[in-house]
PAVODO-131444 format. One line per field, with one value per residue (C-alpha): residue number from 1; chain; residue in one letter; x, y, z. Coordinates in pm, 1 decimal, decimal comma, always signed. Layout:
i: NUM;...
ch: A;...
aa: A;...
x: X;...
y: Y;...
z: Z;...
END
This chain:
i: 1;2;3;4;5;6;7;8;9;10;11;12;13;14;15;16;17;18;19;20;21;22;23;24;25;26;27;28;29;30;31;32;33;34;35;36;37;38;39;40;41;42;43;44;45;46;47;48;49;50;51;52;53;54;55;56;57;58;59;60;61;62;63;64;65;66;67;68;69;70;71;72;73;74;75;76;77;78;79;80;81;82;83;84;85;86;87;88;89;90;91;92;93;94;95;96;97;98;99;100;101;102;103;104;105;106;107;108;109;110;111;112;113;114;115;116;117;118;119;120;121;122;123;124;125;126;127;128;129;130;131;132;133;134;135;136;137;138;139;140;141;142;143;144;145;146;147;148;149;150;151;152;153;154;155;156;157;158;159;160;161;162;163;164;165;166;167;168;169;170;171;172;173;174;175;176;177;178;179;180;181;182;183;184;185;186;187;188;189;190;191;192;193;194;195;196;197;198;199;200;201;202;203;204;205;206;207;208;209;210;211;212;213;214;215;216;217;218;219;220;221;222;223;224;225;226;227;228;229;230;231;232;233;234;235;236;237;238;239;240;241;242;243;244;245;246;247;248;249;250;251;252;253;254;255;256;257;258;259;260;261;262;263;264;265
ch: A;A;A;A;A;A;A;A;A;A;A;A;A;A;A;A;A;A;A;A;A;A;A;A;A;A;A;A;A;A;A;A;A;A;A;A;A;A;A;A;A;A;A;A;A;A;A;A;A;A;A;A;A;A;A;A;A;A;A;A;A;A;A;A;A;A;A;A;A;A;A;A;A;A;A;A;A;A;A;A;A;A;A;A;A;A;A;A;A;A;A;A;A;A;A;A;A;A;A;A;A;A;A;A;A;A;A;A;A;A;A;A;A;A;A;A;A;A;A;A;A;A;A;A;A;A;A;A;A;A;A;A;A;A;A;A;A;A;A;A;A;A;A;A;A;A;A;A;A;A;A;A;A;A;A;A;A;A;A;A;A;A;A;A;A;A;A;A;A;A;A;A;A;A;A;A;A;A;A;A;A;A;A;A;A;A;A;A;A;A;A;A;A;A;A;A;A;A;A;A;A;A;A;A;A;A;A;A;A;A;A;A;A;A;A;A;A;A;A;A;A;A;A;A;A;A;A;A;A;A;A;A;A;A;A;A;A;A;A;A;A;A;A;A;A;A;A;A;A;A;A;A;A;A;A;A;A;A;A;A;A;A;A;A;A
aa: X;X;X;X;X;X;X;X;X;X;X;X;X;X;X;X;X;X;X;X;X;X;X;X;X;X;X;X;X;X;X;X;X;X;X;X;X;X;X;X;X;X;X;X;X;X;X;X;X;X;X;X;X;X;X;X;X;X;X;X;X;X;X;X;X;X;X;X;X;X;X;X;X;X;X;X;X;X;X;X;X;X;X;X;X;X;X;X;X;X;X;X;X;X;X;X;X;X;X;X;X;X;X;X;X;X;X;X;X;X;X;X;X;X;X;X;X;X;X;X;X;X;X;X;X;X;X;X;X;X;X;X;X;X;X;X;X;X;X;X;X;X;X;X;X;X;X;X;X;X;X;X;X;X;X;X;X;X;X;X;X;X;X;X;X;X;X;X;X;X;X;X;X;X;X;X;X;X;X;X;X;X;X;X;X;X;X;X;X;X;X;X;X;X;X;X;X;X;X;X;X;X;X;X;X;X;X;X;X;X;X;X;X;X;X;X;X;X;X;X;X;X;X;X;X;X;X;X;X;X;X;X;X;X;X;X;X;X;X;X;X;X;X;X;X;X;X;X;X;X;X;X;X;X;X;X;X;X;X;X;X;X;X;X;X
x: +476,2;+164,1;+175,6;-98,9;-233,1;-375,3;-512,3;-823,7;-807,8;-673,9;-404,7;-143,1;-24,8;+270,2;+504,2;+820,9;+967,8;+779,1;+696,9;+353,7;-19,6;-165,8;-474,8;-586,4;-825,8;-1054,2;-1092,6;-1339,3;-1024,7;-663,7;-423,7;-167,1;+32,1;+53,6;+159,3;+165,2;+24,0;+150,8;-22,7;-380,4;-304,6;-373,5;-294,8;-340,7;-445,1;-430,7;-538,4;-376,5;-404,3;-730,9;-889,3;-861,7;-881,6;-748,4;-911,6;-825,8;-755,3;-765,1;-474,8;-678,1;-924,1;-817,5;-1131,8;-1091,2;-1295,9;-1507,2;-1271,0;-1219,8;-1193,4;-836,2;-550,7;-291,3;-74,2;+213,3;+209,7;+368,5;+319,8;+478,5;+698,0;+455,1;+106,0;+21,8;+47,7;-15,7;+146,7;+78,0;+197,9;-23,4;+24,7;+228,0;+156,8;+244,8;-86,7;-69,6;-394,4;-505,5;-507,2;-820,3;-1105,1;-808,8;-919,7;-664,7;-562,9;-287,8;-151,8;+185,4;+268,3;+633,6;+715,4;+609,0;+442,2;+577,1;+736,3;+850,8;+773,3;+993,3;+1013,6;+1300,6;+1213,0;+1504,9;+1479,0;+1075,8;+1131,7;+1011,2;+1196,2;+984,0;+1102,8;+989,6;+974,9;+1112,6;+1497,1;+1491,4;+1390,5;+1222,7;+1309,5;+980,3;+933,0;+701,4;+528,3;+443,6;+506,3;+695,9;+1036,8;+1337,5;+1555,7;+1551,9;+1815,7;+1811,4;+1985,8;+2012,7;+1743,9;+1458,1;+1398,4;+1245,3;+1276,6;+1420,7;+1503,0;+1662,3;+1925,8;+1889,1;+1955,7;+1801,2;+2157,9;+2150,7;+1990,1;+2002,9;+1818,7;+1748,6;+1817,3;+1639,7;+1568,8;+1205,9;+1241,7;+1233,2;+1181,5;+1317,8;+1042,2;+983,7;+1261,5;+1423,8;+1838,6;+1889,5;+2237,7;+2224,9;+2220,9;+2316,2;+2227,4;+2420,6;+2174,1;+2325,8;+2209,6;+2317,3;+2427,9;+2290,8;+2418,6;+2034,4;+2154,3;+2326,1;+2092,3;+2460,5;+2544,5;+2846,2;+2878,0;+2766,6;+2755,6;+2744,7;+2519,7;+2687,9;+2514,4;+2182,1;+2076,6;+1780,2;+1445,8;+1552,9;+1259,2;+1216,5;+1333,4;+1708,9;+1806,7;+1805,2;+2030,6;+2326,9;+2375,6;+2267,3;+2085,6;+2014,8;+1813,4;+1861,2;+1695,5;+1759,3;+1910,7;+1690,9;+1840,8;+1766,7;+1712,1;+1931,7;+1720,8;+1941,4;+1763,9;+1428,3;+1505,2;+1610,6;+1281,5;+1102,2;+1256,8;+1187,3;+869,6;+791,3;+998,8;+808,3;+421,3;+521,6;+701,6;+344,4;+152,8;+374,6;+317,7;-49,7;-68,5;+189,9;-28,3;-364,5;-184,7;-83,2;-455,5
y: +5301,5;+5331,4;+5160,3;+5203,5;+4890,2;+5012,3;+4643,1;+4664,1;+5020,8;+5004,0;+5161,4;+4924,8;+5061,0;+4856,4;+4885,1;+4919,4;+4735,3;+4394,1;+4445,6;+4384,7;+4486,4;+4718,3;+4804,6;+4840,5;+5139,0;+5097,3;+5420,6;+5474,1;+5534,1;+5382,9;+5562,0;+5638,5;+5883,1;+5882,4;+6207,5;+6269,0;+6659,8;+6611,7;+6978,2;+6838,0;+6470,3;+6320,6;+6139,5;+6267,3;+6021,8;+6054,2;+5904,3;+5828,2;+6044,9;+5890,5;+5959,9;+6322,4;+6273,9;+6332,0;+6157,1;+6297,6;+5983,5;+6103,6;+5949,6;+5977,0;+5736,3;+5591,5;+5696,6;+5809,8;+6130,8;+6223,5;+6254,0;+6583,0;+6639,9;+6773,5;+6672,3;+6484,0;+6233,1;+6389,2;+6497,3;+6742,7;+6908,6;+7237,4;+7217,1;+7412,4;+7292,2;+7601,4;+7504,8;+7094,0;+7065,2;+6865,5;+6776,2;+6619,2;+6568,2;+6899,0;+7133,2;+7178,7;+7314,6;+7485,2;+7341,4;+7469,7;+7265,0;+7331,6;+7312,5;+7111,4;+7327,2;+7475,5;+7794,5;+7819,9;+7649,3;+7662,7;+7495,0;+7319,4;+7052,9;+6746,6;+6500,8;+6591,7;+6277,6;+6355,8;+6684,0;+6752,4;+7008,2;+7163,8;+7328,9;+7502,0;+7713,6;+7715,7;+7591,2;+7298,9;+7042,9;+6922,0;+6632,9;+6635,3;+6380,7;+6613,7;+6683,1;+6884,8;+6971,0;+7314,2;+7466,6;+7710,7;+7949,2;+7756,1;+8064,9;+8264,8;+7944,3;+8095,4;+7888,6;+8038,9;+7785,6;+7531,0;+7218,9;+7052,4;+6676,4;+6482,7;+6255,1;+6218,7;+6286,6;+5995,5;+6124,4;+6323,7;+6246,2;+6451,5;+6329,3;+6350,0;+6676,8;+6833,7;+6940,5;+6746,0;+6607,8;+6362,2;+6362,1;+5996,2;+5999,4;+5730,1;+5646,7;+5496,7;+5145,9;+5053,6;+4711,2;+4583,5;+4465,6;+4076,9;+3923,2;+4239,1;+4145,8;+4397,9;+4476,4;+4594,8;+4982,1;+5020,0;+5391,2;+5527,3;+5661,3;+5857,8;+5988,8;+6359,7;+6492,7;+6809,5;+7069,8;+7195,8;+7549,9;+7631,5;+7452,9;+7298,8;+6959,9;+6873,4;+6489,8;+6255,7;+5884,8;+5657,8;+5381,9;+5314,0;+5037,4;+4901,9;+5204,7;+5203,2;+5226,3;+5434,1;+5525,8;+5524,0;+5752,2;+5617,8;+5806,5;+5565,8;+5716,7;+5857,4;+5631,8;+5651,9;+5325,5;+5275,4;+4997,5;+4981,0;+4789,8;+4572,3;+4736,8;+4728,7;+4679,4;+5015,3;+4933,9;+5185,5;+5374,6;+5115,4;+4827,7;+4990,4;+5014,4;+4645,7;+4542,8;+4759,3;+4642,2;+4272,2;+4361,6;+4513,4;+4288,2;+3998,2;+4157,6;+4221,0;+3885,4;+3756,6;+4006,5;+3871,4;+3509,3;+3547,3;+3793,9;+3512,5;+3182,2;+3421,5;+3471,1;+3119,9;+3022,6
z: +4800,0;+4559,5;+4259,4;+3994,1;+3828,0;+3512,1;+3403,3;+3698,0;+3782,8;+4143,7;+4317,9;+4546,6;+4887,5;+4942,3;+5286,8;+5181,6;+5482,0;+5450,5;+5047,5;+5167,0;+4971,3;+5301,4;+5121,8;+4726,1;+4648,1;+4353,3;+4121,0;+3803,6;+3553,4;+3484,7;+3699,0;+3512,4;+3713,9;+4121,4;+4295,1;+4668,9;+4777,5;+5108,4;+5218,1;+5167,9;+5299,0;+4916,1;+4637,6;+4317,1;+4039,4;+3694,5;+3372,5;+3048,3;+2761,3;+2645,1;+3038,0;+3091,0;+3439,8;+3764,3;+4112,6;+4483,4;+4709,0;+5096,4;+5287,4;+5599,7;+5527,1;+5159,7;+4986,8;+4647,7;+4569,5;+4265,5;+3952,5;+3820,7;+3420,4;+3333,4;+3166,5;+3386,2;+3238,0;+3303,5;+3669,9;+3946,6;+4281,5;+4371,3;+4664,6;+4884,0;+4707,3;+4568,0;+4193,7;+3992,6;+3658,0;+3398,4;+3055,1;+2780,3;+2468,4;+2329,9;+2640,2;+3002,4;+3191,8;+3557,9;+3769,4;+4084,4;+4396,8;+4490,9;+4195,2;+3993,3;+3708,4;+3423,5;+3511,0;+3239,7;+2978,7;+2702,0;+2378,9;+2418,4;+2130,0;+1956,5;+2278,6;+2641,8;+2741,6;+3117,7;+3344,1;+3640,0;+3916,8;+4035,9;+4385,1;+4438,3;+4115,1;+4079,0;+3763,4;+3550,1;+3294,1;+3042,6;+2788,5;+2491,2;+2237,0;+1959,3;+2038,1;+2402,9;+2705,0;+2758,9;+3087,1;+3209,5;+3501,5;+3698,0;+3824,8;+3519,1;+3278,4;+3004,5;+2857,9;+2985,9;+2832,5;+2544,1;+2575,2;+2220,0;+2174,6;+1803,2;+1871,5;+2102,8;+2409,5;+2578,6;+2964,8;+3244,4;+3553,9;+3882,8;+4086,6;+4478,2;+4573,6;+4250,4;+4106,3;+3844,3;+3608,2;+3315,9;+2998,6;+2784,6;+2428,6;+2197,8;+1833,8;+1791,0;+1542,0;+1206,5;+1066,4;+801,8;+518,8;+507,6;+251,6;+244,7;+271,1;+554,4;+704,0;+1027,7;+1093,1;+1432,9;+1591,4;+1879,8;+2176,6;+2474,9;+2806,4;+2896,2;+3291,4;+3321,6;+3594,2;+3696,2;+3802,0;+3487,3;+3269,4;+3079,5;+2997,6;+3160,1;+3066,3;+2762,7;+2809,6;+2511,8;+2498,7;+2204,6;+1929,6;+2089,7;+2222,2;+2022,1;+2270,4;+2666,5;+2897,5;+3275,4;+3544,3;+3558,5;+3907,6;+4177,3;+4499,3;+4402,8;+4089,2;+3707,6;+3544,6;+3223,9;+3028,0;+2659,5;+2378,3;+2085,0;+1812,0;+1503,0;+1145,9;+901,7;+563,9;+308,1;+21,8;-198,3;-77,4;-55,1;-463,2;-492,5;-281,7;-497,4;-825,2;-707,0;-657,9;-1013,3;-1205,0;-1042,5;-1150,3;-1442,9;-1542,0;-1440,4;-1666,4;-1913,6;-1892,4;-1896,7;-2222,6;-2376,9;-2263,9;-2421,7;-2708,2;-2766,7;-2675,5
END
């Protein structure tokens, strides 16, 4: 298992067996993502959206090789290493294996949250933060299908198997203003079953009040887990206007006051 340690830059190689550390390779950049390309014997690290950068790690001898500039934070291997996708910011790229350079590139939506292969179909699932997930023909990258949901999209994950799938729905938060009498809003957040073949959902599951903040990859064997967050009180437009008529009653009581107490002077 590798497990990238953003904090000091190093990469753990932990045996799954024992939970032991093995070794720790140093690299010159956070690695965010951690992809095997098991046709050239490497890892492929990349960096966050701020370190356009992916480094080849040989599995032979655990040296990390000289990063390569190109956008990686999202990251995939094709099933027979002939293609590396990545999605960054409001695109999916295509990379070749060999100079890691861009060789193509398409516009999906609002911040590509999750980008996930499915082999059998030589497709590609992309979540995006704004409302879907944009199925694209891996080889020529063009969208082939758009799955929209009422809020966003914070991930996609494949089951074992690759027939289905399940896409995270979140709300980001709002916080109520300090002193502002909030009543809880509570919004409902759901996670979708897809059938991968048909591209359908088949299944919604309610999270139900709470559901407020979903990430992670939530297929583990043949079961779905889910985390959910804190639900977050919503203040109403009416009590934005009471804040805001607090707030302009109270300057100008003050104004007030002081043109009375120069007046009286």
């Amino acid at each position: 298992m590798y497990v990238g340690n953003v904090g000091d830059n190093t990469i753990s190689i932990i045996k799954v067996q024992s939970l032991e550390v093995t070794d720790i390779i140093t690299i010159s950049h956070r690695p965010y993502v951690i992809v095997e390309d098991p046709k050239r014997n490497r890892l492929l690290v990349s960096g966050s959206y701020v370190d356009d950068l992916i480094t080849p790690v040989d599995l032979g001898n655990l040296q990390p090789q000289p990063p390569v500039a190109a956008p990686g934070s999202g990251l995939v291997v094709s099933a027979d290493g002939s293609a590396i996708y990545a999605g960054e910011y409001d695109d999916v790229y295509k990379i070749d294996p060999v100079s890691l350079g861009v060789v193509g590139s398409i516009r999906v939506g609002s911040f590509v949250n999750e980008l996930v292969p499915d082999h059998r179909n030589n497709k590609l699932f992309s979540a995006v933060s704004l409302r879907g997930v944009y199925v694209l023909d891996a080889e020529n990258l063009h969208i082939t299908n758009t799955l929209m949901f009422p809020n966003f999209t914070q991930g996609f994950g494949m089951a074992p198997g690759g027939t289905r799938g399940v896409a995270v729905e979140g709300v980001d938060s709002t916080i109520c203003m300090p002193l502002l009498p909030c009543e809880p809003r509570y919004i409902d957040a759901s996670v979708y079953i897809i059938d991968i073949d048909t591209q359908t959902v088949q299944r919604e599951i309610l999270l139900g009040p709470g559901g407020s903040n979903i990430y992670g990859r939530f297929f583990v064997g043949p079961n779905l887990f889910g985390v959910t967050g804190p639900a977050v009180p919503v203040p109403t437009l009416t009590e934005w206007g009471i804040f805001l008529f607090v707030v302009l009653a109270g300057f100008g009581s003050i104004i007030a006051l002081q043109k009375r107490e120069r007046a009286h002077n």
